[in-house]
C-alpha positions in Angstrom: -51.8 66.8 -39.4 -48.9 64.6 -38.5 -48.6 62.1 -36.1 -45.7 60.8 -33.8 -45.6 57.2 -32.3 -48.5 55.4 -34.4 -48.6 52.4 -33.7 -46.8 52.4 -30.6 -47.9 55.4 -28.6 -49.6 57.5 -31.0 -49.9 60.9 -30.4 -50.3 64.0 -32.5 -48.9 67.1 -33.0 -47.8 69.6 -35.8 -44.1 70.5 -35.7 -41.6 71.2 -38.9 -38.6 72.4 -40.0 -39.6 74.2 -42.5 -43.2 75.3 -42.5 -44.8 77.6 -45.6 -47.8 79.0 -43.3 -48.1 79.5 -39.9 -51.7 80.5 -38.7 -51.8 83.0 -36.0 -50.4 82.2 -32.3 -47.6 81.7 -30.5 -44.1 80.3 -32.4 -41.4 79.1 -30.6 -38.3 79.1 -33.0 -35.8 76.1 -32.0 -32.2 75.5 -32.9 -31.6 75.1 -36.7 -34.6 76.8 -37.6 -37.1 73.9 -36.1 -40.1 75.7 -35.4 -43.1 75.1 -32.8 -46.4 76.4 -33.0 -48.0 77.2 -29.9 -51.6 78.0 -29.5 -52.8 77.5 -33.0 -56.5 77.3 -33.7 -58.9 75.6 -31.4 -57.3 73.1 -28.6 -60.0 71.0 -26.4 -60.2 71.7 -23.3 -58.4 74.9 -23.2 -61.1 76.9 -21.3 -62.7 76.1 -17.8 -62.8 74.0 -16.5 -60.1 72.1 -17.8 -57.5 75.3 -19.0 -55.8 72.6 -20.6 -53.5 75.5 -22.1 -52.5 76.6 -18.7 -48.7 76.6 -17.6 -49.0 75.5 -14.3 -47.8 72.1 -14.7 -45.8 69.5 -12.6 -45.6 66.7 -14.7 -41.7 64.9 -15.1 -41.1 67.1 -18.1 -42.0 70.7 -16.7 -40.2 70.0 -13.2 -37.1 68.5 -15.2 -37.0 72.0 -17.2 -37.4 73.6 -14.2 -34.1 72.1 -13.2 -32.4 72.6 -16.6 -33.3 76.4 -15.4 -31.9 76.4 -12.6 -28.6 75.1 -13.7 -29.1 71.7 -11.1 -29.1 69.0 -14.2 -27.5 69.4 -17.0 -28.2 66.9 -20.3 -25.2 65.4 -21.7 -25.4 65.4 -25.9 -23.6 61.6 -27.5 -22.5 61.5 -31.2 -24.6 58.5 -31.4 -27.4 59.0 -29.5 -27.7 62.2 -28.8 -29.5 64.1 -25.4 -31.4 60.3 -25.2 -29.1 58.9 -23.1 -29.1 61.6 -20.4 -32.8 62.6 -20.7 -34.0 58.8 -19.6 -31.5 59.2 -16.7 -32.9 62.6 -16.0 -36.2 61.1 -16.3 -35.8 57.8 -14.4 -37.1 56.3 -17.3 -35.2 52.7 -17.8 -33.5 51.4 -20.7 -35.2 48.0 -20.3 -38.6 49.4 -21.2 -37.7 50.0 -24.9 -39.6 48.8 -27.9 -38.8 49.1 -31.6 -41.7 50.4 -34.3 -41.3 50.0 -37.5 -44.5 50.7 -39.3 -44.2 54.2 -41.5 -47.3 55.4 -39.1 -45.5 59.0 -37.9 -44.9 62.3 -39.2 -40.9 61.2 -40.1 -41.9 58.0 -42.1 -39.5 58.5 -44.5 -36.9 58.2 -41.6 -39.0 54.8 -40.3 -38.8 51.4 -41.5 -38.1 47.5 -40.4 -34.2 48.4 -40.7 -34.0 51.5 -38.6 -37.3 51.7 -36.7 -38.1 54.1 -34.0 -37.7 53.6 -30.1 -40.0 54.2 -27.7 -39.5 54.1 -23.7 -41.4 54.7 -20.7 -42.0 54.7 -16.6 -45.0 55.5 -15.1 -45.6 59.0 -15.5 -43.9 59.6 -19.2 -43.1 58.7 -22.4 -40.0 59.3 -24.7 -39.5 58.3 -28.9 -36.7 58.9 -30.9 -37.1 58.5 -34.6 -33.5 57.2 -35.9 -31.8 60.3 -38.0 -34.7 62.4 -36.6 -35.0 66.1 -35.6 -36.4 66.2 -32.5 -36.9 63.7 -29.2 -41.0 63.3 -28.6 -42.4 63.2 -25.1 -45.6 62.4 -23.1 -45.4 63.9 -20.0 -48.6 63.3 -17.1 -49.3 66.3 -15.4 -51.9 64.9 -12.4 -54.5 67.4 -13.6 -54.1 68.0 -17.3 -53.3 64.4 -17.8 -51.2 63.9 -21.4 -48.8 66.7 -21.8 -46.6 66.6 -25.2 -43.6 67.6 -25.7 -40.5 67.7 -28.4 -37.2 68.4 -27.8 -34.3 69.3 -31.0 -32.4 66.8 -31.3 -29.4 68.7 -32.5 -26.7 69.8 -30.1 -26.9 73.1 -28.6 -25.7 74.9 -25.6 -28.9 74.9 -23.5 -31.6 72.0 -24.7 -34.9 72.9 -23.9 -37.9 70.9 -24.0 -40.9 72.8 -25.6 -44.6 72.2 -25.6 -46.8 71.3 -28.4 -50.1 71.0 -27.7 -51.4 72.5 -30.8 -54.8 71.7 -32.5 -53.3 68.1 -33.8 -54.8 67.1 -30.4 -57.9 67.9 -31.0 -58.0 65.1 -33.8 -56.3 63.3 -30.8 -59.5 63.4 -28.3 -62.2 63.1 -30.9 -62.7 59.4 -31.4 -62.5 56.4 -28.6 -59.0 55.5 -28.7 -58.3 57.9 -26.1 -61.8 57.9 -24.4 -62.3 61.7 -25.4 -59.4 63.4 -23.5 -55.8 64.2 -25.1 -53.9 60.7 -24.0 -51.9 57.9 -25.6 -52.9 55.0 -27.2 -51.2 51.7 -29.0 -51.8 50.6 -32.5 -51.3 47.1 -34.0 -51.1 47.2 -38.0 -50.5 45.1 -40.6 -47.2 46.4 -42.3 -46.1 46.0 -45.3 -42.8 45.0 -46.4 -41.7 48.7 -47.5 -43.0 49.3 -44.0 -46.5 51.1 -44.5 -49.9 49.8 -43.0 -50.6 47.3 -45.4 -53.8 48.5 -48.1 -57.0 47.2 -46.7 -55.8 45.4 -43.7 -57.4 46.4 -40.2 -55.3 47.8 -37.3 -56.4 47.0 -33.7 -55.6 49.5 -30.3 -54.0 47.5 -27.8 -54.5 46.9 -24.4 -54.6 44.2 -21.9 -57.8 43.2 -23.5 -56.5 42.8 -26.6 -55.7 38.8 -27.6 -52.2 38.4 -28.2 -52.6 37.1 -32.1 -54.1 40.8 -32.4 -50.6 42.8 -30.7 -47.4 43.8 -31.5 -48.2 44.7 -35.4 -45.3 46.6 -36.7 -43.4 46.3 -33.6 -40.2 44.4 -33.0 -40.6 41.7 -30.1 -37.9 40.0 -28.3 -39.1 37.3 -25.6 -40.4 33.8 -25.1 -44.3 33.6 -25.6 -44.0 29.3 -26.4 -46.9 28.4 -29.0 -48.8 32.0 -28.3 -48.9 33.9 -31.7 -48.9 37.6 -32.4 -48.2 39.8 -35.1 -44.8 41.0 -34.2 -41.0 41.0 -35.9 -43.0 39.8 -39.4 -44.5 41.6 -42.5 -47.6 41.2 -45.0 -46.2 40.3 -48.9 -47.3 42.7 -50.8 -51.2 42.7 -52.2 -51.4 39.5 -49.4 -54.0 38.7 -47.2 -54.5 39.7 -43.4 -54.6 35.9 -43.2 -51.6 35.1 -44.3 -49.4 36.9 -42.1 -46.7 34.5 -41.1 -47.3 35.0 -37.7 -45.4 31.9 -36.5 -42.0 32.8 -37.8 -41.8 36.1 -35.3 -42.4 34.7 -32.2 -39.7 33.4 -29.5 -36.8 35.8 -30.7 -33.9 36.2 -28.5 -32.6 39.8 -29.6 -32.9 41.6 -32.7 -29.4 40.9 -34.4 -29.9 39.8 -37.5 -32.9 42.3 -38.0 -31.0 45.2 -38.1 -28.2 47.0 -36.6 -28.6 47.3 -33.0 -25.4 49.2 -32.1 -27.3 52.3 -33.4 -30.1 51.7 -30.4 -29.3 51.6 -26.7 -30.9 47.9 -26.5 -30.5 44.9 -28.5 -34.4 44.2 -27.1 -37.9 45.4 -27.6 -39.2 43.3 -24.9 -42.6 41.5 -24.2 -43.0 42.3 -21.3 -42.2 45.7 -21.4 -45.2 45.9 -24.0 -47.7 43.9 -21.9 -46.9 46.0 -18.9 -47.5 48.9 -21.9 -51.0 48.1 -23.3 -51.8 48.1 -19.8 -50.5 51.5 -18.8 -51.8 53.6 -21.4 -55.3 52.9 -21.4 -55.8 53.5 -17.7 -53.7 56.7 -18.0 -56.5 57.6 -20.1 -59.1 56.3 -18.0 -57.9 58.3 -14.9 -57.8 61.5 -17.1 -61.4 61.0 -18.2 -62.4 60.3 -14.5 -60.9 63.6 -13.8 -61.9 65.8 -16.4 -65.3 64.5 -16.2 -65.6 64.9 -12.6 -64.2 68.7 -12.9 -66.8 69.4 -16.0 -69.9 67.6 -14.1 -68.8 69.9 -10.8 -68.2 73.4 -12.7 -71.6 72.9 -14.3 -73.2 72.5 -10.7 -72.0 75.2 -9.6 -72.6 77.6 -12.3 -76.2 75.5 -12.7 -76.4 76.9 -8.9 -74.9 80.5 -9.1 -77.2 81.2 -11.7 -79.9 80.0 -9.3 -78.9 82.1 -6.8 -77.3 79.7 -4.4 -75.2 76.8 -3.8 -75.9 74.1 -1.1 -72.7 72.4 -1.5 -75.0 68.9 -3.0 -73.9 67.2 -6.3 -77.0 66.8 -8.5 -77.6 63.3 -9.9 -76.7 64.1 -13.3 -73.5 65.3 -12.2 -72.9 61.7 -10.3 -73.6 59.8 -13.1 -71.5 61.6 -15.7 -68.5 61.0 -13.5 -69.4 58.0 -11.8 -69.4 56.3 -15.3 -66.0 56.4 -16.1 -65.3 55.8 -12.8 -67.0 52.5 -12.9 -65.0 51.9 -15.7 -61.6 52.6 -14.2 -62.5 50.2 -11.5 -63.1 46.9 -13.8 -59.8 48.4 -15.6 -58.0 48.7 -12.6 -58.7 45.2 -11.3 -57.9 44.0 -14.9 -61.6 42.0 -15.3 -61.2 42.1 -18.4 -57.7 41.3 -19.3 -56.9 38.6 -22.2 -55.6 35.1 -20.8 -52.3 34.1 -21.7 -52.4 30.3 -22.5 -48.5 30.0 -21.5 -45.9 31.7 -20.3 -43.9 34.3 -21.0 -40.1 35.7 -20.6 -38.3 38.7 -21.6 -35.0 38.8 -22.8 -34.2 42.9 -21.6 -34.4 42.2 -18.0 -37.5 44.7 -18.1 -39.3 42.0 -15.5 -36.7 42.5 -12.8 -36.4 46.7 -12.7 -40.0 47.0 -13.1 -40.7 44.3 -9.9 -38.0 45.7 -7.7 -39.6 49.5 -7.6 -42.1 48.1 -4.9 -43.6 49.6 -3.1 -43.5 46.3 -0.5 -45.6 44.8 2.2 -43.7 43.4 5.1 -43.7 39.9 3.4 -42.2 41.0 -0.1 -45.3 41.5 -2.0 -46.2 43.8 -4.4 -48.3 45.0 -6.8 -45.5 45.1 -9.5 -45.2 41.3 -9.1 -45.4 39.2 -12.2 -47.5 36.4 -13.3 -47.0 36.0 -16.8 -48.1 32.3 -16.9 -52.0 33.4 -17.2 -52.4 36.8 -16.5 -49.9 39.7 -16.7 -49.2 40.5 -12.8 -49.9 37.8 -9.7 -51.9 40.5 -7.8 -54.4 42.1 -10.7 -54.7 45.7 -9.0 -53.2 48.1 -11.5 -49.9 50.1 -10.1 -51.0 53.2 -10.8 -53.1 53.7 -8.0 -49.7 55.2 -6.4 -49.5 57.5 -9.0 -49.9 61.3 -8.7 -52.4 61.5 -11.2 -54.8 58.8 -9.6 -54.1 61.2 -6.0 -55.5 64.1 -8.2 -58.9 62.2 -9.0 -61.3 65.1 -7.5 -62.7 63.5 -4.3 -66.0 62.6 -5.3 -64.8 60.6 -8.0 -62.2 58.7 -5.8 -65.0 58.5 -2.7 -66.6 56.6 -5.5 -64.0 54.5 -6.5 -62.7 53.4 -3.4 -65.8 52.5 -2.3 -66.4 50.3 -4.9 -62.6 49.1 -5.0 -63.7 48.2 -0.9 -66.9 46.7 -2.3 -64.8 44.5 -4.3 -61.9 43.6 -1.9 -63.8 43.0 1.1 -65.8 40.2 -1.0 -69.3 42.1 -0.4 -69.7 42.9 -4.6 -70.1 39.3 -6.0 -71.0 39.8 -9.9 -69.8 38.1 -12.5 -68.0 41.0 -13.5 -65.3 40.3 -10.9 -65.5 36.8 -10.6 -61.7 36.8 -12.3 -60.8 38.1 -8.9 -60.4 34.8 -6.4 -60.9 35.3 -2.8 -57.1 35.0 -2.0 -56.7 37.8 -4.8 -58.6 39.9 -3.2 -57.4 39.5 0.0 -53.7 39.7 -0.7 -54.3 43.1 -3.0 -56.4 44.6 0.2 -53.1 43.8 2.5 -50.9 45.5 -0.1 -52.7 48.3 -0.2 -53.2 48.8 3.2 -49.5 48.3 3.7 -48.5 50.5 1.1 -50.7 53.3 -0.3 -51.5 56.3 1.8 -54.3 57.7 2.4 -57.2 54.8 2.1 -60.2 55.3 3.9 -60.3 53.9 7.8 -62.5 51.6 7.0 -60.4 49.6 5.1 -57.4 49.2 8.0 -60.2 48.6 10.3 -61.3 45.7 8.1 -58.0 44.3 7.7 -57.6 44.1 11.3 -61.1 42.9 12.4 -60.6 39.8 9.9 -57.0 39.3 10.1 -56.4 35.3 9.6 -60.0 34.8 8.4 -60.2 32.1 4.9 -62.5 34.0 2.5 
């Protein structure tokens, strides 16, 4: 197995130029003789419910190619960059977001380390690497049902690029531990690297999201920004046969840009900002929680009804087993989503890419300017902690007893009726301000929560 994006999003698949033995399935053959292997071996998911192997996808990638079939976008290929350039544009994905990994934690290590390290971008709905001197582009792509799709695309210039998929049974090493919460997703890694730039011997590695304390992030990765006295593991390397505790963590912090560090012309950023990768850690874990809400929800509801076919009839009820094996990780996508359990940051912090400003300005907007993209970044990440991807297409796609669930409880919470400690991160003007955004700006809500807004408009809670 060999993996692309460890430790930044880390994702697996089997692809190679020049591969001795090809179990039986379906082989796509790619210009210069890179070859895909499609449908090899055992893939989770890939019978019902799920039929994660099915082709009926509409996630950025698959309605992009559609394009590319149709002759209505064409990808423009650059001597130094290559189809990069134009596939962000194609796929709205902003140069801003990029962040630089360096650790030899993918499939083209030999291609990897602190002076040419790979670059990683992303918007809401996909993910893009390029390995420097690599053969192919690396994508993952959310469909709103099938959640993770991967992709790679040759990186060599040819008269119509394609995108091709790789699912492949590297992804079933990919679902079968926590880091993904059991469903093909993405995940960060933090490592202690090495001066020749593997994961230094012995040293643990950490996944990353907005739980994790900054001293703990950014391992292997470059970071520019301001973070003032907060430490973290970024821009710095473990001496050989030294210990995790004496990584110079002090003398990576605060960097402007990354000249001096290597040569930046060959990248389309000087930056591999902060907050890009704040917003990041974020991001990737509740993509995975929504697809385990999802898939969960589908599995728990196909087993009903078979569990009632077999019975001879179906009353249209959902059995308690069924609630609680989705209503579990919906629970959990609710504290996630309200960020309970996020990691303080002790003072503030500034990118240098101007990552802050594209990310705020996408809106959506309430009539007075807010938004749930607004920044904090003095003690928490965003000024109104409701993750943004409740307007995504996957979180519309949560099968509706799952979302009945979860915006009940996210009205629970918002209204000020749930009280636990679990939410007591949440203040009362928090909660009010989110529930006026939301109203505002995301379609579909249940009544109840205009009627609410209305009923106690100008009321202190």
């Amino acid at each position: 197995m060999k993996h692309i994006f460890s430790a930044g999003v880390w994702i697996s698949l089997l692809i190679s130029g020049g591969i001795s033995r090809i179990v039986s399935g379906q082989v796509a053959m790619l210009a210069r003789g890179q070859v895909v292997i499609k449908e090899q071996g055992y893939v989770p998911f890939a019978g019902e419910p799920i039929n994660y192997r099915s082709e009926d996808l509409s996630d950025p990638i698959a309605k992009l190619q559609k394009q590319l079939d149709r002759g209505e976008v064409r990808l423009k290929y650059e001597l130094q960059h290559g189809y990069l350039r134009s596939v962000l544009q194609a796929l709205h994905v902003p140069i801003s977001s990029q962040a630089l990994v360096f650790s030899k934690t993918s499939f083209q290590s030999p291609k990897i380390s602190p002076a040419h390290p790979r670059a990683l971008y992303y918007n809401d709905d996909v993910y893009v690497g390029q390995v420097h001197d690599g053969k192919s582009l690396e994508f993952i792509s959310f469909d709103q049902m099938q959640g993770a799709i991967f992709y790679v695309m040759d990186e060599h210039r040819v008269e119509h690029p394609r995108f091709e998929r790789s699912e492949l049974d590297c992804v079933q090493c990919h679902v079968a531990n926590n880091s993904t919460r059991g469903v093909p997703g993405v995940m960060l890694r933090s490592v202690f690297t090495s001066p020749s730039g593997v994961q230094a011997a012995g040293a643990p590695s950490f996944i990353t999201g907005h739980d994790s304390p900054l001293k703990d992030r950014f391992g292997g990765w470059y970071v520019t920004g301001i973070s003032g006295q907060q430490m973290h593991m970024g821009n710095v390397l473990l001496a050989d046969n030294a210990s995790a505790e004496q990584l110079d963590r002090a003398s990576g912090v605060n960097l402007r840009d990354l000249k001096g560090k290597l040569d930046t012309t060959t990248y389309l950023s000087p930056y591999s900002d902060i907050v890009a990768q704040l917003v990041l850690a974020h991001q990737t874990q509740m993509h995975n929680l929504i697809t385990q809400v999802n898939y969960q929800t589908r599995q728990a509801l196909y087993a009903d009804a078979k569990k009632n076919s077999t019975a001879g009839g179906a009353d249209g009820t959902i059995s308690e087993a069924a609630r609680r094996q989705f209503e579990r990780p919906a629970e959990q996508l609710v504290r996630y989503l309200f960020f309970t359990n996020e990691a303080k940051l002790e003072s503030q912090i500034k990118g240098t890419a101007g990552f802050e400003e594209e990310f705020a300005a996408r809106g959506p907007h309430d009539s007075r300017g807010r938004s749930l993209r607004d920044f904090d970044l003095e003690t928490r990440i965003f000024k109104y902690p409701c993750s943004y991807l409740v307007y995504s297409s996957d979180f519309d796609a949560v099968p509706a007893p799952a979302k009945e669930y979860v915006y009940h409880r996210m009205f629970e919470i918002l209204s000020g009726h749930e009280k636990s400690p679990e939410f007591a991160s949440l203040s009362g003007e928090d909660r009010r301000a989110i529930l006026e955004i939301l109203v505002a700006t995301k379609p579909g809500l249940p009544e109840e929560w205009k009627q609410f807004v209305s009923a106690t408009a100008g009321q202190a809670q």
